[in-house]
Phi, psi and omega in degrees: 000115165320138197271118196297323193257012179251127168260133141303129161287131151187195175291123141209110211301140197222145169211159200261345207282119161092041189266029181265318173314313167306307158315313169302293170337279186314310198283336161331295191307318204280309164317313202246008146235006163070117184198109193245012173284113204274001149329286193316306187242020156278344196280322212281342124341306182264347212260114151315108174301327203288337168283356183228042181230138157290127175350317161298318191262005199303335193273032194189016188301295189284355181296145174308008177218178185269162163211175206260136198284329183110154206060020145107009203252151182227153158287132167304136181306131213302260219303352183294296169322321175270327177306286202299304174327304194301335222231030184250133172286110176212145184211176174317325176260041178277153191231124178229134187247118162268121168264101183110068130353350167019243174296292188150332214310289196311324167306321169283349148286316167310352196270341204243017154255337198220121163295322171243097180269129191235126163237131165268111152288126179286297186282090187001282169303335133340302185292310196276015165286294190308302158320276178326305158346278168318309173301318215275319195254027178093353201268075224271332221257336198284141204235112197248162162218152195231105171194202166308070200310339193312310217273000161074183183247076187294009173257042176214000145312164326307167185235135193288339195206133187238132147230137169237155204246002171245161186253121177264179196266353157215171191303110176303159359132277182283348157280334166281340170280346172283007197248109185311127131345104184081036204249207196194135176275098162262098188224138164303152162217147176152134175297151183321299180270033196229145174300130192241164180236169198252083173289105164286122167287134190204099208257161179231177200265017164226035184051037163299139173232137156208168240218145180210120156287137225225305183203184166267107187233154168262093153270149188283158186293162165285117177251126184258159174302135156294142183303000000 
């Protein structure tokens, strides 16, 4: 059993090219939503956006809103990342699962609470984009799969923390059982044309689940395997 109290080492890749942008980018968030977690926004600081935005989108890297990856998929908007990181239990020995890998960006903030972040991509090329991403810059510890996030990773369950970047129209099933005692949730719900809501999850150490609408949000749908 690992020691609760041993900080872990591990990569988390640093570059000075656009940090002035990046600076702006954090004090924005921290200003124009009164966003005071200064983890969150030292994370949101270090994480180049620019490396996980296409190339076509590079003048619009640090801008507040999402943009698009291509396959019909989007990056999220900067302050959407730091709210859902923030509000997640996460320390080095935390074990955290994303659902929609997109670029990887959410994920490589999570890299800079945990070495270990396991994210799934549905959409192939995306995933093996995000992989590559990850390889070019060092990102050693982040653990990708490219399959059915609905059905979650269980041979890496339980997870201290779930975040999913897509909206399924309900909480999949195998992500709340796959979510650790005392653990925490961020997941959109909602349908495409439907108003979605952004849900904090909240499991107790007596598998009790409970459930919060937190704000209103717009996410690309959850896409699943066909049966």
């Amino acid at each position: 059993m690992s020691d609760p109290n041993r900080v872990l080492q591990w990569n988390r890749p640093r570059t000075e090219v656009r940090l002035d942008e990046r600076v702006r980018m954090a004090d924005q968030i921290r200003g124009r939503y009164d966003f005071s977690d200064s983890a969150v926004l030292k994370a949101m600081r270090n994480v180049p956006r620019h490396w996980f935005v296409p190339s076509a989108q590079q003048v619009s890297a640090y801008a507040d809103s999402p943009l698009p990856i291509g396959h019909g998929q989007t990056i999220s908007q900067p302050f959407i990342v730091a709210y859902m990181t923030s509000v997640l239990p996460l320390d080095p020995n935390s074990r955290v699962l994303e659902i929609g890998t997109g670029s990887g960006y959410q994920a490589a903030v999570l890299n800079e609470f945990t070495p270990h972040v396991f994210t799934i991509e549905i959409v192939r090329p995306l995933g093996e984009r995000a992989i590559r991403t990850f390889q070019e810059h060092g990102y050693h510890t982040i653990r990708v799969k490219i399959g059915d996030g609905y059905r979650g990773w269980p041979e890496y369950a339980p997870f201290d923390a779930i975040i999913v970047t897509c909206a399924p129209d309900k909480i999949p099933a195998p992500l709340l059982e796959q979510l650790k005692p005392g653990g925490r949730m961020m997941i959109p719900v909602g349908g495409r044309w439907s108003l979605q809501e952004l849900v904090l999850v909240d499991k107790t150490a007596a598998d009790k689940i409970s459930k919060r609408s937190v704000m209103p949000v717009r996410f690309v749908p959850l896409v699943r395997e066909k049966e």
